[in-house]
PDB file as gemmi writes it, atoms N, CA and C in Angstrom:
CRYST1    1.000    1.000    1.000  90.00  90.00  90.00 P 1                      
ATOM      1  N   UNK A   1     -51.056 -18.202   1.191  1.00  0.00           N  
ATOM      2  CA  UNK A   1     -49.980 -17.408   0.666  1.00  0.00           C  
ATOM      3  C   UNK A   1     -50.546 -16.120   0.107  1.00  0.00           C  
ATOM      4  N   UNK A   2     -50.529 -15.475   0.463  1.00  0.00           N  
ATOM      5  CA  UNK A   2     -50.699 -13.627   0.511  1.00  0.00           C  
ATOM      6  C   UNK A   2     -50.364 -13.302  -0.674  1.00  0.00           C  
ATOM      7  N   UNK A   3     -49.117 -13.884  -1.845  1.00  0.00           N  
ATOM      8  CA  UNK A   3     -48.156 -13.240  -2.514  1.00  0.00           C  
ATOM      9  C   UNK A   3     -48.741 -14.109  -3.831  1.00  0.00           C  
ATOM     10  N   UNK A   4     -49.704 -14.901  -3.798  1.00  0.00           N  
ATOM     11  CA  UNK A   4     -50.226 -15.371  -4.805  1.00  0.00           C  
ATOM     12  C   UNK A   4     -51.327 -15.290  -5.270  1.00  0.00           C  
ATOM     13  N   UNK A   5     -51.858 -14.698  -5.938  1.00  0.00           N  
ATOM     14  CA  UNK A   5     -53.441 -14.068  -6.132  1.00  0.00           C  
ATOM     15  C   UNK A   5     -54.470 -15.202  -5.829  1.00  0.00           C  
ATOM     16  N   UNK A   6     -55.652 -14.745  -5.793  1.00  0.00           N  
ATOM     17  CA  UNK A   6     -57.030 -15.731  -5.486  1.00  0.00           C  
ATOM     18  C   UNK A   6     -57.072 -16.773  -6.764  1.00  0.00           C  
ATOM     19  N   UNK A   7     -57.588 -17.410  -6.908  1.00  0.00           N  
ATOM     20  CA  UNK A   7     -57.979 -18.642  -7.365  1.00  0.00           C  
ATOM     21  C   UNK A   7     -58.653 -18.259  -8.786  1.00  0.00           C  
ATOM     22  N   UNK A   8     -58.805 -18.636 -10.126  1.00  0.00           N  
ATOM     23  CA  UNK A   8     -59.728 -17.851 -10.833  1.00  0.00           C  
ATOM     24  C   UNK A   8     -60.361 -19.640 -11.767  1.00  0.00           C  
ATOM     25  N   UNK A   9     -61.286 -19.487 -12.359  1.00  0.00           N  
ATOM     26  CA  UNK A   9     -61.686 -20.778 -12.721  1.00  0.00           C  
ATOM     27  C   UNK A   9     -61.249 -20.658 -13.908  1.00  0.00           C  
ATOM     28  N   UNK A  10     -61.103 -21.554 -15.218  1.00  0.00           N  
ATOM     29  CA  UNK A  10     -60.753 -21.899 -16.210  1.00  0.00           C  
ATOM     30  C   UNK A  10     -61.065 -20.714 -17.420  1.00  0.00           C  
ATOM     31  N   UNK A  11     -62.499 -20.666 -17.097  1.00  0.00           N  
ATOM     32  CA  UNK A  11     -63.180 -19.571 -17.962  1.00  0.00           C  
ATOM     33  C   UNK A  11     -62.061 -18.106 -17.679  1.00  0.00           C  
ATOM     34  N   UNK A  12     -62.389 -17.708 -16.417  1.00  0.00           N  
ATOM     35  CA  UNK A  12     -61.848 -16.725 -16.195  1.00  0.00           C  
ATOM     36  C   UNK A  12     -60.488 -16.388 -16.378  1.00  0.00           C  
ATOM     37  N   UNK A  13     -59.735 -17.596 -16.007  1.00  0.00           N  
ATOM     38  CA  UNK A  13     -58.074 -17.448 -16.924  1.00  0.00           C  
ATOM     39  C   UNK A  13     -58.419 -17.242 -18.106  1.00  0.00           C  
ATOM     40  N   UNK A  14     -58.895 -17.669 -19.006  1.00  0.00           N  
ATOM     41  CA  UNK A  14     -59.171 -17.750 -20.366  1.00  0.00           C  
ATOM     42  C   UNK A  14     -59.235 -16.446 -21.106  1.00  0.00           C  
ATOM     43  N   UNK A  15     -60.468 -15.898 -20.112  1.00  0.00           N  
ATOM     44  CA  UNK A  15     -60.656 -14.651 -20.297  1.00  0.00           C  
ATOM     45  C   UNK A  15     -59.775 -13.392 -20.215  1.00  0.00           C  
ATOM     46  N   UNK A  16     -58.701 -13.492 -19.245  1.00  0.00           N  
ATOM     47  CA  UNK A  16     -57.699 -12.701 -18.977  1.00  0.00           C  
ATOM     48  C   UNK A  16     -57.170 -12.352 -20.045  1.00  0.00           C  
ATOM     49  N   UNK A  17     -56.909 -12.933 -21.305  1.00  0.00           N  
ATOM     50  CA  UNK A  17     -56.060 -12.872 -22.361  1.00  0.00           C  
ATOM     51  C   UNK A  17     -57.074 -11.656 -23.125  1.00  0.00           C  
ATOM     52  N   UNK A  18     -56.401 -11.021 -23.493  1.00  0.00           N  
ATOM     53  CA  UNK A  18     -57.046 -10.029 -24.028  1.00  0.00           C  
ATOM     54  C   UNK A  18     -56.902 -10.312 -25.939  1.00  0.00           C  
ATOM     55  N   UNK A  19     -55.512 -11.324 -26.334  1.00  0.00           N  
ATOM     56  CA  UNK A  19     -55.157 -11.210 -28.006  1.00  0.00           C  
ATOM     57  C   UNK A  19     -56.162 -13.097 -27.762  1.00  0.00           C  
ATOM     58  N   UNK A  20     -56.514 -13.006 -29.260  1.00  0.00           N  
ATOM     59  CA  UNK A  20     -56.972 -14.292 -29.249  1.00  0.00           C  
ATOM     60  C   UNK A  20     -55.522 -15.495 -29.644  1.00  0.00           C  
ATOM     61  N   UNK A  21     -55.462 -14.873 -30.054  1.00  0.00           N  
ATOM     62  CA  UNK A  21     -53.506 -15.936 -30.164  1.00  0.00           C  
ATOM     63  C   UNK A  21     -53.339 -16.441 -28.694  1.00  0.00           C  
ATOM     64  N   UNK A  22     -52.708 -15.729 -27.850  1.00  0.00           N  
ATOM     65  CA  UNK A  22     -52.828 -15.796 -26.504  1.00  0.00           C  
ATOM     66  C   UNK A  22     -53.579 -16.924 -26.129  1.00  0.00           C  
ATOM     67  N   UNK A  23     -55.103 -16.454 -26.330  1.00  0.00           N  
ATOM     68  CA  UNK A  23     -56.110 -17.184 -25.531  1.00  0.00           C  
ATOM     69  C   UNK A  23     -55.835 -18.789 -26.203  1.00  0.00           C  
ATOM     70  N   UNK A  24     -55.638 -18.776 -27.597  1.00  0.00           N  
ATOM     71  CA  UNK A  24     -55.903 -20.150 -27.992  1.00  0.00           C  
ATOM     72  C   UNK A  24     -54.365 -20.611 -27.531  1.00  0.00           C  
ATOM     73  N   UNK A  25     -53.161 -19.999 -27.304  1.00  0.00           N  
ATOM     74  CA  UNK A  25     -52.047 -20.917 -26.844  1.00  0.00           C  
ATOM     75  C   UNK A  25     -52.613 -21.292 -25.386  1.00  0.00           C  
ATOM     76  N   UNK A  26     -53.063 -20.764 -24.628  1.00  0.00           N  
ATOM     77  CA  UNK A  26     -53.630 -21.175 -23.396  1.00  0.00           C  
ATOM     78  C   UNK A  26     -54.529 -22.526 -23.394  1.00  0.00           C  
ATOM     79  N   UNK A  27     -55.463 -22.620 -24.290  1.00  0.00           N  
ATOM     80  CA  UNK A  27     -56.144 -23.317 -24.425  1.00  0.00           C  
ATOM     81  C   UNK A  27     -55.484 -24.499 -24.803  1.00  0.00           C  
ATOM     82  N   UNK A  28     -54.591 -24.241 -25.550  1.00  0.00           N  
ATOM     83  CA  UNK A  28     -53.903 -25.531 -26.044  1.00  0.00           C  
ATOM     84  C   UNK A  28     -53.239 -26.279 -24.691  1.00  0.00           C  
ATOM     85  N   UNK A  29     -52.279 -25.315 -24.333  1.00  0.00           N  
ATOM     86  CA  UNK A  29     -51.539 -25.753 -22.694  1.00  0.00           C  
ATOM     87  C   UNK A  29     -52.678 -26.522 -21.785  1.00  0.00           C  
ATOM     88  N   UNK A  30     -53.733 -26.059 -21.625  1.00  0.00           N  
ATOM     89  CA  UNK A  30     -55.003 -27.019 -20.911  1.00  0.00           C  
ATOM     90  C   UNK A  30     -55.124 -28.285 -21.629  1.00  0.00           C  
ATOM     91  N   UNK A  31     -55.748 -27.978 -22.541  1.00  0.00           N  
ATOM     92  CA  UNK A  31     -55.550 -29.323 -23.539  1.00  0.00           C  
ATOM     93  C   UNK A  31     -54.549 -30.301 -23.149  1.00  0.00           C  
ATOM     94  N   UNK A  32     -53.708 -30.194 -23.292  1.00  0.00           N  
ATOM     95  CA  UNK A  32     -52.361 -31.027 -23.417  1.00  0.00           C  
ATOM     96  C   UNK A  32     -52.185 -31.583 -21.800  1.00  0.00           C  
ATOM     97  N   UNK A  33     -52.258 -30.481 -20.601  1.00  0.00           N  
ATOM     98  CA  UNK A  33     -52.236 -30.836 -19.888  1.00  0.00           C  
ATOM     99  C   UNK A  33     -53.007 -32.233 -19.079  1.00  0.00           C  
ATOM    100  N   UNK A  34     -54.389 -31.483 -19.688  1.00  0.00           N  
ATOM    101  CA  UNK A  34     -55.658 -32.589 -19.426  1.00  0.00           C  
ATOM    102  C   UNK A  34     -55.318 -34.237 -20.424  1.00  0.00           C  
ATOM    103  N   UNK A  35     -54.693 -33.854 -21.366  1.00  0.00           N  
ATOM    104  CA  UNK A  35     -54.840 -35.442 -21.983  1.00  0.00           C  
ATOM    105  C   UNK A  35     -53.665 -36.054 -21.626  1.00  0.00           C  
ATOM    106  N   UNK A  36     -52.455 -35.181 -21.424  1.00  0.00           N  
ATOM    107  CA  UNK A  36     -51.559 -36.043 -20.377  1.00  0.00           C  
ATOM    108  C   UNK A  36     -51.857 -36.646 -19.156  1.00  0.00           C  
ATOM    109  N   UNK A  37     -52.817 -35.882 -18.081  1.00  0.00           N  
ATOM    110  CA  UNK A  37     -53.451 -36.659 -17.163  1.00  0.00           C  
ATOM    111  C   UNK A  37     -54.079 -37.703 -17.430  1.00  0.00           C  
ATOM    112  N   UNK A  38     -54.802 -37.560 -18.378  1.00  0.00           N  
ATOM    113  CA  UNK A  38     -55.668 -38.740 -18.421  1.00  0.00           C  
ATOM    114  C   UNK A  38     -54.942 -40.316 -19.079  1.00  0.00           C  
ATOM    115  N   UNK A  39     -54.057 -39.965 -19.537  1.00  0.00           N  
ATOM    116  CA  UNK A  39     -53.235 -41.063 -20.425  1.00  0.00           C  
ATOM    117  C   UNK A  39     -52.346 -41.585 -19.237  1.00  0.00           C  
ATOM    118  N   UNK A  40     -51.583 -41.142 -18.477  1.00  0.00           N  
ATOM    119  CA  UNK A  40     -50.916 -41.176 -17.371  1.00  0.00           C  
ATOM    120  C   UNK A  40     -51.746 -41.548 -15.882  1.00  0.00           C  
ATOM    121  N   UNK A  41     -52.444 -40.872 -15.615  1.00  0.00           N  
ATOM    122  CA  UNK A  41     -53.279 -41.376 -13.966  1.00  0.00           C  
ATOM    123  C   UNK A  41     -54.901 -41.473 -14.505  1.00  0.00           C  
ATOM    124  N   UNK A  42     -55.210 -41.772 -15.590  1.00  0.00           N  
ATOM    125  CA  UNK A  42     -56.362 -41.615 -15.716  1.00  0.00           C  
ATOM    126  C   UNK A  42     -57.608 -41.006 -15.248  1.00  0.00           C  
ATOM    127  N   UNK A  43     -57.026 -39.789 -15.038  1.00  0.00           N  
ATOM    128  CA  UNK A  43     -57.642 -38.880 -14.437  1.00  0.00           C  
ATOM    129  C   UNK A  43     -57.740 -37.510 -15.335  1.00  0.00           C  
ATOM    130  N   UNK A  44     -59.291 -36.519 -15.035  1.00  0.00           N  
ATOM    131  CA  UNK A  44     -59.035 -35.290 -15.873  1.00  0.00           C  
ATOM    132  C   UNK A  44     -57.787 -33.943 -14.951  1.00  0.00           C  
ATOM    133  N   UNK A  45     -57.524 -33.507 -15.593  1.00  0.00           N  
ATOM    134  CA  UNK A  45     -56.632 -32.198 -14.922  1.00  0.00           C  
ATOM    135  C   UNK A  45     -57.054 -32.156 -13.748  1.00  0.00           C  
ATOM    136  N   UNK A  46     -58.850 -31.364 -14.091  1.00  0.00           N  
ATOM    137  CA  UNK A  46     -58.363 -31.161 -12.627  1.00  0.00           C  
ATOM    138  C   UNK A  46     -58.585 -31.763 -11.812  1.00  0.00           C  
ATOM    139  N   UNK A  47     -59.066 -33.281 -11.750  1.00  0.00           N  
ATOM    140  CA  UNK A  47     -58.801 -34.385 -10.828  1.00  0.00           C  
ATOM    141  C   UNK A  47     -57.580 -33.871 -10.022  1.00  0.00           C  
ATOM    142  N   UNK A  48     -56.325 -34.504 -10.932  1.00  0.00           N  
ATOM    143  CA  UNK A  48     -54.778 -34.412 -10.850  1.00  0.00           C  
ATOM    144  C   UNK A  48     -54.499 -32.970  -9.714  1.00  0.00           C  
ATOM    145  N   UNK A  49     -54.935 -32.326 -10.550  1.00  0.00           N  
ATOM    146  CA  UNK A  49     -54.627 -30.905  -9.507  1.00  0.00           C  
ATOM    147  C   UNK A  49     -55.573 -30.547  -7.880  1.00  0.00           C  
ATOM    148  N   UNK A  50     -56.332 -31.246  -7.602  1.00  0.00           N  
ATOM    149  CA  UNK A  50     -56.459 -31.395  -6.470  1.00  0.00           C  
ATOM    150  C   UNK A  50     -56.133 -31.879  -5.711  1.00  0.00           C  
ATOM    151  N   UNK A  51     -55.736 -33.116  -5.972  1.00  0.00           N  
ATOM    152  CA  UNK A  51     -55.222 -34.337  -5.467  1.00  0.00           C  
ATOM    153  C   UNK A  51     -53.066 -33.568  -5.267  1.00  0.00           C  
ATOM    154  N   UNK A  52     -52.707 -32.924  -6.320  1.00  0.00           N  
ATOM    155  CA  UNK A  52     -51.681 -32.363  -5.410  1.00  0.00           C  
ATOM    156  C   UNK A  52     -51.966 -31.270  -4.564  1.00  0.00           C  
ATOM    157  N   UNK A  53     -53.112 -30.652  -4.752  1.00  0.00           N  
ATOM    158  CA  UNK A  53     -53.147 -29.664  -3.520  1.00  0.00           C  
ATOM    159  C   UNK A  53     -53.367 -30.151  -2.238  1.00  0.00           C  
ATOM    160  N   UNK A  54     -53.960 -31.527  -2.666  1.00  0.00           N  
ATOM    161  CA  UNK A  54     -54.030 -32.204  -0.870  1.00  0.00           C  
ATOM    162  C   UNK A  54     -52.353 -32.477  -0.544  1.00  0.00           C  
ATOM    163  N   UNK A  55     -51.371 -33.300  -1.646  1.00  0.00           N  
ATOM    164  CA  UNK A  55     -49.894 -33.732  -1.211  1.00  0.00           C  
ATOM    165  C   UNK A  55     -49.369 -32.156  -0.935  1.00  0.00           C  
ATOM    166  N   UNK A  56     -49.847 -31.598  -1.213  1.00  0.00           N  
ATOM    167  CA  UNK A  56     -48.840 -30.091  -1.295  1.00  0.00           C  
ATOM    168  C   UNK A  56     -49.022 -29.541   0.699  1.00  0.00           C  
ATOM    169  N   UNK A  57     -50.605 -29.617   0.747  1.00  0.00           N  
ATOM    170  CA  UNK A  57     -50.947 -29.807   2.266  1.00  0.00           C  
ATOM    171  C   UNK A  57     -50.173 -30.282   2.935  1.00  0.00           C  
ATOM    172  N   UNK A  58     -50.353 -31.641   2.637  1.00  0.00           N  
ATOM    173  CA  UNK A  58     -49.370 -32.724   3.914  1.00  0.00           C  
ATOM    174  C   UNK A  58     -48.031 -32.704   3.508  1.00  0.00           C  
ATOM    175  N   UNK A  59     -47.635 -31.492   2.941  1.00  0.00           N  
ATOM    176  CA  UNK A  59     -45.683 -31.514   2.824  1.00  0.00           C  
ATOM    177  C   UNK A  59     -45.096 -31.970   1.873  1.00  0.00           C  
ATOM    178  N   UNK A  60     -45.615 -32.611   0.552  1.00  0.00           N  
ATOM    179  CA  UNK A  60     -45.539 -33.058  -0.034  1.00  0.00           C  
ATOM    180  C   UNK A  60     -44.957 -32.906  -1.553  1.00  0.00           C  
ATOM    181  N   UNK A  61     -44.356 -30.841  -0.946  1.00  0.00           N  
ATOM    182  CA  UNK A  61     -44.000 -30.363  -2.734  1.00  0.00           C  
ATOM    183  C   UNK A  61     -43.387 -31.003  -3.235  1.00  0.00           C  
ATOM    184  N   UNK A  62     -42.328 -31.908  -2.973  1.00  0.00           N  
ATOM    185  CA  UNK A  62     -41.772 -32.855  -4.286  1.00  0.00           C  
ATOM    186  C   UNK A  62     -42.465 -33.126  -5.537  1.00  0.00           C  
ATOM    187  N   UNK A  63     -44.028 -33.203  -5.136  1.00  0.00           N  
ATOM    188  CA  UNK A  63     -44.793 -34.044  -6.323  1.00  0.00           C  
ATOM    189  C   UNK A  63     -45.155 -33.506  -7.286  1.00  0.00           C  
ATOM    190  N   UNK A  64     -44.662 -31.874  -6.957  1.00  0.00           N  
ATOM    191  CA  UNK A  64     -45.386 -31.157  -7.569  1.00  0.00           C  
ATOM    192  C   UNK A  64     -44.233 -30.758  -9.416  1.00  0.00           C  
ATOM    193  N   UNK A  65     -43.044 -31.128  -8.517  1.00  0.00           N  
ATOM    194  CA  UNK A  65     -42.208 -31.107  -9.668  1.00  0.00           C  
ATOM    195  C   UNK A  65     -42.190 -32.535 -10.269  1.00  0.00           C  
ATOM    196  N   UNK A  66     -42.544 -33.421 -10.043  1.00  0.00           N  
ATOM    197  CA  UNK A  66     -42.150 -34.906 -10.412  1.00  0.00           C  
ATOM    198  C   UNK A  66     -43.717 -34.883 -11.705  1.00  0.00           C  
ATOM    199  N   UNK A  67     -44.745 -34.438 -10.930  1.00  0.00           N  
ATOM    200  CA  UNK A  67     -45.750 -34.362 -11.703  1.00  0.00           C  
ATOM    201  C   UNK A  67     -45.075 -33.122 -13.429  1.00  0.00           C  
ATOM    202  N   UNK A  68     -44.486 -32.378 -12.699  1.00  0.00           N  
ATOM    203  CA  UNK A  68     -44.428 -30.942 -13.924  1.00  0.00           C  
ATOM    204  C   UNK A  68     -43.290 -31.972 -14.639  1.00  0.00           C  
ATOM    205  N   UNK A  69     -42.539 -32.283 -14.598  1.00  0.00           N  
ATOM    206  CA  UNK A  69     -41.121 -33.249 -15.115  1.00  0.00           C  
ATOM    207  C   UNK A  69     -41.824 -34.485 -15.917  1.00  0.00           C  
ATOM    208  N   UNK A  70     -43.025 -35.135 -15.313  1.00  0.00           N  
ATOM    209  CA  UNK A  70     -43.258 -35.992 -15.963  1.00  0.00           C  
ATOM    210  C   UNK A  70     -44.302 -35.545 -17.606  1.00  0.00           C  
ATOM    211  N   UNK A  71     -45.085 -33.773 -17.227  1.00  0.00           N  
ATOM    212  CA  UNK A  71     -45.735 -33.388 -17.976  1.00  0.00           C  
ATOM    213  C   UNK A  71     -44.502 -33.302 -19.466  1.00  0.00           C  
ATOM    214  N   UNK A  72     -44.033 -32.332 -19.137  1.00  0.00           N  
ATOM    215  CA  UNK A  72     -42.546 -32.527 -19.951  1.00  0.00           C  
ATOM    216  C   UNK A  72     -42.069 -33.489 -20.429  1.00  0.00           C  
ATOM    217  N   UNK A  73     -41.673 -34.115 -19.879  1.00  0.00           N  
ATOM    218  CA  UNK A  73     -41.421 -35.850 -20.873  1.00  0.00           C  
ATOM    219  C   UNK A  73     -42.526 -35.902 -21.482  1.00  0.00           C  
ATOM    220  N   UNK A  74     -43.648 -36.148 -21.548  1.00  0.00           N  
ATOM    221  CA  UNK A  74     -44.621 -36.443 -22.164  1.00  0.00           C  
ATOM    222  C   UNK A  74     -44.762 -35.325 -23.523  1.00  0.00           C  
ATOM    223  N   UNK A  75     -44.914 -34.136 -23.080  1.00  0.00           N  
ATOM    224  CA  UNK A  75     -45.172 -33.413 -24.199  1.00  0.00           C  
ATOM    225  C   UNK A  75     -44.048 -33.724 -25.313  1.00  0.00           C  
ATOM    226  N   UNK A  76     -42.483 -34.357 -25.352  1.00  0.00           N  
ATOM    227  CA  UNK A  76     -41.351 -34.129 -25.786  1.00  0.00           C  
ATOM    228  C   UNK A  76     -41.467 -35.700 -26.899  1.00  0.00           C  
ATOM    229  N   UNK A  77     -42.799 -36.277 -26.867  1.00  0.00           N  
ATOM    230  CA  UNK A  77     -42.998 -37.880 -27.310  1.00  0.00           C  
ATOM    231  C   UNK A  77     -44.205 -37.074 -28.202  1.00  0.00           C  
ATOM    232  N   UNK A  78     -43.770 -37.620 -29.343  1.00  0.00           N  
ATOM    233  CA  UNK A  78     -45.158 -38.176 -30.392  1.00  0.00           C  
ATOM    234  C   UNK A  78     -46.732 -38.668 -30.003  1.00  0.00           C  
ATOM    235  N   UNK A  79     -47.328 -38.550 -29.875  1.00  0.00           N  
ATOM    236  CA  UNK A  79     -49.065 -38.977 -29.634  1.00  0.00           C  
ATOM    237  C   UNK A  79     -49.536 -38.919 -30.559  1.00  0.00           C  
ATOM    238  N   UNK A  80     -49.457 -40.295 -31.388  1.00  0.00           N  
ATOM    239  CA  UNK A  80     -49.890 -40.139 -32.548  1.00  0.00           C  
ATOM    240  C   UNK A  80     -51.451 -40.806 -32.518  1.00  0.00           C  
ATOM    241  N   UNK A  81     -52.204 -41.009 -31.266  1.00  0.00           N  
ATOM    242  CA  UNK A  81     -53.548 -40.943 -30.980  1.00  0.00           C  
ATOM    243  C   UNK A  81     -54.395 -40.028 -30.647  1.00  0.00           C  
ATOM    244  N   UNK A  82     -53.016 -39.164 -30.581  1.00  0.00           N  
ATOM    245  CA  UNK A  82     -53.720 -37.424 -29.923  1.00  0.00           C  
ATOM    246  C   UNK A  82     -53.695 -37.396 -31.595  1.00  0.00           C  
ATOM    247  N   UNK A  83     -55.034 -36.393 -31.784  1.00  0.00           N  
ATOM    248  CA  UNK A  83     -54.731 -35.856 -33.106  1.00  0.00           C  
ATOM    249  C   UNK A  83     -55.781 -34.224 -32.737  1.00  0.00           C  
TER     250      UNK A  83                                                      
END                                                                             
């Protein structure tokens, strides 16, 4: 897809943020993301996120919202082991 920029690694998103506010809400969104994976498929992020870029391959975008829907429910619950 032409209309979606290249790929950048974690650091380098990170880096994009120019306010540190910014950078640390970002950081948090990773965070959260990653310990929802792991509590859920026991897997780290970006396990999870490869593994839909292969379903996304074989036709598979449904998963991609079922995965984002299920992130959402999750964030919307208490984790009172997350601290």
């Amino acid at each position: 897809m032409s209309y979606i920029p290249e790929t950048k690694t974690k650091e380098e998103f990170l880096a994009s943020f120019k306010s540190e506010g910014r950078r640390g809400v970002a950081k948090s969104g990773i965070k959260a993301f990653d310990l929802f994976c792991k509590d859920r498929y026991q897997k780290n992020a970006s396990e999870v996120v490869k593994d839909l870029v292969k379903e996304v391959k074989n036709g598979k975008t449904e998963k991609t919202y079922v995965l984002l829907s299920q992130f959402v429910d999750w964030t919307n619950i208490d984790h009172q082991e997350i601290i």
